[in-house]
N, C-alpha and C positions, 0 to 999 in steps of 0.2 A: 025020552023027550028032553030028559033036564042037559044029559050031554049032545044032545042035536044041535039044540036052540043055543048052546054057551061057541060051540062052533061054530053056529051061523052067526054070533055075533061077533065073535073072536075076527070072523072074515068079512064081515058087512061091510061094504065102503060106507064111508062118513062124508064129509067135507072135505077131506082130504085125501080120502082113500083108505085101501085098508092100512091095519095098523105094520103089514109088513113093508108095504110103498113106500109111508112115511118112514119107517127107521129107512130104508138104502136111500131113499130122498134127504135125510136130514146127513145121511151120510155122503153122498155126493158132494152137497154142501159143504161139508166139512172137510172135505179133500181140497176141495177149491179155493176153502177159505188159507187153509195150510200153504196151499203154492204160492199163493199170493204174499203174505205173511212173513215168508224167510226171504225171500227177495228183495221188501217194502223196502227197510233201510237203507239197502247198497242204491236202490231204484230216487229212494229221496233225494240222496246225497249228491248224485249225479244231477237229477233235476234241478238241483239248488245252484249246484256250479254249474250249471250251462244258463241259467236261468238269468240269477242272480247277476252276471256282468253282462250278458245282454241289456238287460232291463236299467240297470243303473247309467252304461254307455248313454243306450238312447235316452235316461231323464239328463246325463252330463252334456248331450249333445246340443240341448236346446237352452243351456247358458252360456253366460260368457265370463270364464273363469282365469284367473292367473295365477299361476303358483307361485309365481314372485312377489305379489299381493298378500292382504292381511287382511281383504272385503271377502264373504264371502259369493257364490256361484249367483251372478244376475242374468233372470229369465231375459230371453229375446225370442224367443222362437223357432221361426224357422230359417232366421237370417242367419247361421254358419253353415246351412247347406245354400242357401243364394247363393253366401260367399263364393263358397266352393267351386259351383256346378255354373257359375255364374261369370264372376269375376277374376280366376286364378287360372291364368293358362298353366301355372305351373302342376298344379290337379291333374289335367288333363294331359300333360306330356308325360304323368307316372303314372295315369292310368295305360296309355299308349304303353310306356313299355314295360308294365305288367303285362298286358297280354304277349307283346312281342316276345317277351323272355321266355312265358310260357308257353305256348305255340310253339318257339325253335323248340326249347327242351324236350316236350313232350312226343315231338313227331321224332325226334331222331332217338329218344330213347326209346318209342315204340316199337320201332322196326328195330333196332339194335336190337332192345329185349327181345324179339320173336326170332331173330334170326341167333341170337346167343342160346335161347332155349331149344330149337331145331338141333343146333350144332350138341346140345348138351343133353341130348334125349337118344343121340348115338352110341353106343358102345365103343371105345378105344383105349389104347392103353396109357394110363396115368389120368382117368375121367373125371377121379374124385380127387385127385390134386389142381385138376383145372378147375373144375368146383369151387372148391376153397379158394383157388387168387381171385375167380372171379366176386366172390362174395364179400371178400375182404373190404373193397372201399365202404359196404356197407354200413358196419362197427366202427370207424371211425367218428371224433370227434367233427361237426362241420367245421370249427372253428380252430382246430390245430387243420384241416383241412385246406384253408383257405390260407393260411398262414405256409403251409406248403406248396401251393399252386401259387401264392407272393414271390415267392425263391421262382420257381419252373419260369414265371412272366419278367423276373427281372431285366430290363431291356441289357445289360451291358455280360452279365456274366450267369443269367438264368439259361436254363436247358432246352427252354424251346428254340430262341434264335441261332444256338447250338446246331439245334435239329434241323435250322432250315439252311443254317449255312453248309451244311454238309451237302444238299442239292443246290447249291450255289442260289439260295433266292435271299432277297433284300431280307435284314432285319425286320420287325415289328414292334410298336411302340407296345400294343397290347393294351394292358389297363389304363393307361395313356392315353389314349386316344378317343374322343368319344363317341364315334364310328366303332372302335373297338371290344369297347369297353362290356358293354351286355353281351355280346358275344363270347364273351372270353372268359363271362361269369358264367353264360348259359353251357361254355361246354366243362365246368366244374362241375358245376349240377347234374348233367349227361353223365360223367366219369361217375358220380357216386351213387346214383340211382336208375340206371338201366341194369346194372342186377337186382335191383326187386323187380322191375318187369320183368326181367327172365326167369326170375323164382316162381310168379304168379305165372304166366305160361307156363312153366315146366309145371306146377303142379297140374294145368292141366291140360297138358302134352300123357300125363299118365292116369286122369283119369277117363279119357276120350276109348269109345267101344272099339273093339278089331275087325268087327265086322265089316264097315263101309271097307276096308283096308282091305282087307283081302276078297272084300265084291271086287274092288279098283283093279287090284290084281289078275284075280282072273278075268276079266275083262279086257287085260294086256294093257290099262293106265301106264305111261309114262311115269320115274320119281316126280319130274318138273308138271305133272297133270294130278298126282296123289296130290303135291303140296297144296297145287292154287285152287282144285275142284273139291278135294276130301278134308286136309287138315285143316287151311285155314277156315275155311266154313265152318267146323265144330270148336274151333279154337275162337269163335267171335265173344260167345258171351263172356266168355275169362280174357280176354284183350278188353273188351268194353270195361272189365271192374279194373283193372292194373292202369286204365287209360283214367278212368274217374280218378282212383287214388290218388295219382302223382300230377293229373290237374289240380288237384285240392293242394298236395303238396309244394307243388311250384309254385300255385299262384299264392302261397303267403312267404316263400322264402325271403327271410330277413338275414340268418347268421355270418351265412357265406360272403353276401354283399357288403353286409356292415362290417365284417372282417378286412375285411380285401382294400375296398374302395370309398367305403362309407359314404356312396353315392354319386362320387367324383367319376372322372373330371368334370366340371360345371354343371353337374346335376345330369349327366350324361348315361348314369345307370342307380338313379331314386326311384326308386316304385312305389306304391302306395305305402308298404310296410314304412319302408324308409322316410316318407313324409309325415306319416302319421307321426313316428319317432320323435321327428326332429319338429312337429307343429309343438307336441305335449312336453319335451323334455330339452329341449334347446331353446324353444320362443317361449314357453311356458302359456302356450294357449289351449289349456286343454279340454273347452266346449269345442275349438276346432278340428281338433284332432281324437277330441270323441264325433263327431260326425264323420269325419272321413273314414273312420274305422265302420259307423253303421252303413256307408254308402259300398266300403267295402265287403263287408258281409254281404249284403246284398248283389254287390256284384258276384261272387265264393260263389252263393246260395243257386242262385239264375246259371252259372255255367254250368254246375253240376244238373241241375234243372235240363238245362237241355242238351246233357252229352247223355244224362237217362235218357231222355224220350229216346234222342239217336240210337242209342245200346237199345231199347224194345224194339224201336223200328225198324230196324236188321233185324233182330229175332226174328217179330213179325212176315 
């Protein structure tokens, strides 16, 4: 009886249950708490930096402060985004051609990218030395970059007008011109960032299944019917993220343009980055150009917003 009843207590559920529940219960917990735990620090630290110039932007945003001053940051509200969205065609012509910049870039690095990784998913010989040129503009500095595409654009003795005089067509002013000028930033940017789209396709050019492929096959598909009905189709969701990426990318590009042009000719190729710059560190207004930086965020925030929906919506 005495060892019955010490068992049947030993196993009773209580409150909590029996006493074996509770130890793998308190140990679960303890596991949980562990994962949590080793990560917290690295997970703080980030919070803080992403956090912390958000948060101070937007309180700098709603003063009006001078760095050339000795007063310090006086509230106004919400009158430097008035200003801005308001009164400053000049805002709205670098919003214009931030997008414009990005848009060209992105559409022609896209298809490049996909068609550079198709071509690089073929077997032939010398594959992994075209690999490597291809990759190369990527390790490059933007700003010895831009400073080398300065020489190619030179109107009188650079290699493009070179290039064109060889098929006999007129010179080009190039960064000169300001018709020209985003253009001819946008295809620097092209030159050095459609091999990461080709990277992000090719990787997944090879993790894509063999089966749809050899259904197509014996089925007698056409190559030009594999492409358009079997690969590109599985190729969308990994086009969708290399497409997000290099949107994010483009639309904050500053080094390349401030290298080159520094916005010239006649503000011909300023984008937001570029006005932001020169609102904070050349006027020294920088409650204005802490807002047009949050106005910017927000725009960053909203395209990415809805190139995801689009990327589900294909899924879908």
């Amino acid at each position: 009886m005495t060892e019955a009843g010490g068992a049947a207590r030993a196993g009773q559920a209580g409150p909590g249950g029996t006493l074996r529940e509770r130890g793998a219960w308190m140990g679960i917990r303890a596991d949980q708490a562990v994962r949590w735990l080793f990560p917290l620090p690295a997970l703080a630290f980030v919070v803080v930096m992403m956090l912390f110039p958000i948060v101070y932007t937007a309180w700098l945003s709603l003063h009006e402060w001078s760095m050339s001053a000795v007063t310090p940051p006086r509230l106004v509200g919400l009158r430097n985004y008035a200003t801005l969205l308001g009164a400053d065609p000049r805002f709205w012509m670098a919003v214009w051609r931030t997008i414009y910049f990005t848009g060209l870039a992105l559409v022609v690095e896209t298809v490049l990218g996909v068609a550079i990784a198709l071509l690089l998913n073929r077997d032939f010989p010398g594959k992994n030395l075209v690999k490597t040129l291809v990759l190369l503009p990527m390790i490059a500095t933007p700003v010895a970059i831009g400073m080398v595409w300065l020489l190619f654009y030179e109107p009188t003795i650079g290699l493009a007008n070179y290039v064109l005089g060889l098929f006999h067509l007129p010179p080009q002013p190039w960064l000169a011109s300001e018709r020209g000028a985003l253009p001819s930033l946008a295809l620097v940017d092209i030159w050095q960032w459609t091999p990461m789209v080709a990277l992000i396709v090719l990787a997944g050019l090879a993790s894509l299944p063999a089966d749809p492929f050899e259904a197509a096959q014996v089925d007698g598909a056409t190559p030009l019917q594999v492409l358009w009905h079997v690969t590109l189709p599985l190729l969308r969701p990994t086009i969708g993220v290399a497409v997000i990426l290099r949107a994010i990318d483009a639309l904050k590009t500053f080094d390349i343009i401030y290298a080159m042009t520094q916005g010239g000719p006649n503000y011909a190729s300023e984008t937001l980055n570029l006005y932001a710059y020169t609102l904070g560190f050349s006027y020294f207004r920088m409650g204005m150009a802490s807002a047009l930086l949050e106005i910017f965020f927000a725009l960053v925030l909203g395209v990415v917003v809805l190139l995801n929906r689009a990327r589900r919506g294909v899924l879908m």
